[in-house]
C-alpha positions in Angstrom: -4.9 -117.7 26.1 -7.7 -115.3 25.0 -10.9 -115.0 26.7 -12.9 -115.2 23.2 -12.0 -117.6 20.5 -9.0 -116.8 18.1 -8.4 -117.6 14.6 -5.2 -119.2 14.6 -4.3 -120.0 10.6 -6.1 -118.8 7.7 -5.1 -118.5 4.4 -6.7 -117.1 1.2 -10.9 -117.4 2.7 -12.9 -115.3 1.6 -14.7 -112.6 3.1 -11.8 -111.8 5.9 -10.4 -113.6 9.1 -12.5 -111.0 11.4 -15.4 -112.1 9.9 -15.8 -115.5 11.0 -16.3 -114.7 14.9 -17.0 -110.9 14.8 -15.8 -107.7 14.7 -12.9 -107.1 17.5 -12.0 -111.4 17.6 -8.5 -111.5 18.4 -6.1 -112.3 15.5 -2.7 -113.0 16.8 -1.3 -113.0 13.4 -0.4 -115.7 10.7 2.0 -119.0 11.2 4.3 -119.7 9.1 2.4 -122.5 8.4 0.2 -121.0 6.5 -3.2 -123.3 5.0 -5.2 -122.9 2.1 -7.9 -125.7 3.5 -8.5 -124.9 6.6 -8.6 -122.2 9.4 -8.0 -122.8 13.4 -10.0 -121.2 16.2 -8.6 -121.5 19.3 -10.8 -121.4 22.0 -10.8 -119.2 25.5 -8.6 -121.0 28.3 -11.0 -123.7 30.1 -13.5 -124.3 27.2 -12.7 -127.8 25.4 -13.1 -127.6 21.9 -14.2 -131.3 21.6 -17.0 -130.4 23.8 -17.6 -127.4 21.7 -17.9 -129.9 18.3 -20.3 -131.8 19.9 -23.0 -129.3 20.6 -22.4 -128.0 17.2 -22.9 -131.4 16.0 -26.1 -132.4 17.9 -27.7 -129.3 17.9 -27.3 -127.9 14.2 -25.9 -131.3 12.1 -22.9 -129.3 11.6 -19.3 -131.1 11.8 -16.1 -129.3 12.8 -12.6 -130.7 12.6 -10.6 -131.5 15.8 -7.7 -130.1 16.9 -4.4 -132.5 16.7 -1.0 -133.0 18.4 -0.4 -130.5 21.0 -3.7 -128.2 20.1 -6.0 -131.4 20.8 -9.2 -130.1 22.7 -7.9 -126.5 22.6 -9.2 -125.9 18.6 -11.4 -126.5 16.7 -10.8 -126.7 12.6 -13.2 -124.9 9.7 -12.2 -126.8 6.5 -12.6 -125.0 3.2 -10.7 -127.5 0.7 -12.2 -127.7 -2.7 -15.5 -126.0 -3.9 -16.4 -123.3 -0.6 -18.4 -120.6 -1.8 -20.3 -117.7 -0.1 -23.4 -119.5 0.9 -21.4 -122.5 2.2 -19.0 -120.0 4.3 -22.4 -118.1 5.5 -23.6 -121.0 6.6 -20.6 -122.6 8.6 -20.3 -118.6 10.4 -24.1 -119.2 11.6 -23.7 -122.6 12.5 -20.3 -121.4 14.4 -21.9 -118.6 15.7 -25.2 -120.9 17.3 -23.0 -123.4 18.4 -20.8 -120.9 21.0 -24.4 -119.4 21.8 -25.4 -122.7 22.5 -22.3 -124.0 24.4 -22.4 -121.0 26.4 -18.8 -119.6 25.1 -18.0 -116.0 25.3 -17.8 -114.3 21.8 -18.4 -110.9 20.3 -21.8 -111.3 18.0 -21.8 -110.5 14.5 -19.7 -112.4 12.3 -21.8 -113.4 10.0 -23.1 -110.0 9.3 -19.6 -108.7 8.7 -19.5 -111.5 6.1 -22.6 -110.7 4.4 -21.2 -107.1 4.3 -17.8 -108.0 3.3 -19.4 -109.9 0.9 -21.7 -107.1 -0.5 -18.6 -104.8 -0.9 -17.3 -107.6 -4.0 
C-alpha cells in the first residue's frame, strides 16, 4: 500500500486523475473495470477510510461513498453519476482535501489548484 492516498478507478472526470489529491498522488494505473460514475481512493496502509467519511461528514456536511467487498474500510468512493460539473468537482476536491487535513492523513497539498488550473487551460 501507498503512504498517500491513490486513485484507484477513474473514468472520463474531468479536470485529470492527478488533480483530485495533488500533484505527485500515486496512480497505479486503470482496472479493467473501468467507471464512468465514480472514482476510488485508496487510502495509505493503517488509515480506515470509514473513519475518514466520517470526519468528512461531521466536519464539512460532505458524504463520500464506502468502499465494498474486499476494499471495505480501505476506500473511499467520489461519485460523479449524472449532472457533475466544475463547480461541483471543485468543491468535492476542497471538501477531500479538508477532510484528510482534518483526519490527519498524509497527502501532497494542491489538488484543487491543479483543477482550477486544468480547468482554466479548457
Amino acid at each position: 500500500m501507498a503512504d498517500k492516498p491513490v486513485i484507484l478507478v477513474t473514468r472520463n472526470v474531468p479536470p485529470n486523475m492527478e488533480a483530485r489529491l495533488g500533484p505527485g498522488a500515486a496512480l497505479p494505473g486503470r482496472s479493467p473495470a473501468y467507471s464512468g460514475s465514480l472514482t476510488a481512493v485508496l487510502m495509505p496502509e493503517g488509515v480506515d477510510a470509514d473513519a475518514f467519511r466520517a470526519v468528512v461528514l461531521e466536519r464539512f456536511d460532505m458524504s463520500l461513498g464506502n468502499g465494498l467487498g474486499k476494499v471495505a474500510g480501505q476506500v473511499f468512493r467520489i461519485g460523479h453519476l449524472g449532472d457533475m460539473n466544475d463547480l461541483m468537482l471543485v468543491g468535492t476536491l476542497g471538501g477531500i482535501e479538508m477532510g484528510l487535513q482534518a483526519a490527519g492523513i498524509p497527502f501532497t497539498p494542491g489538488g484543487v489548484t491543479a483543477a482550477l488550473a486544468f480547468m482554466a487551460e479548457d
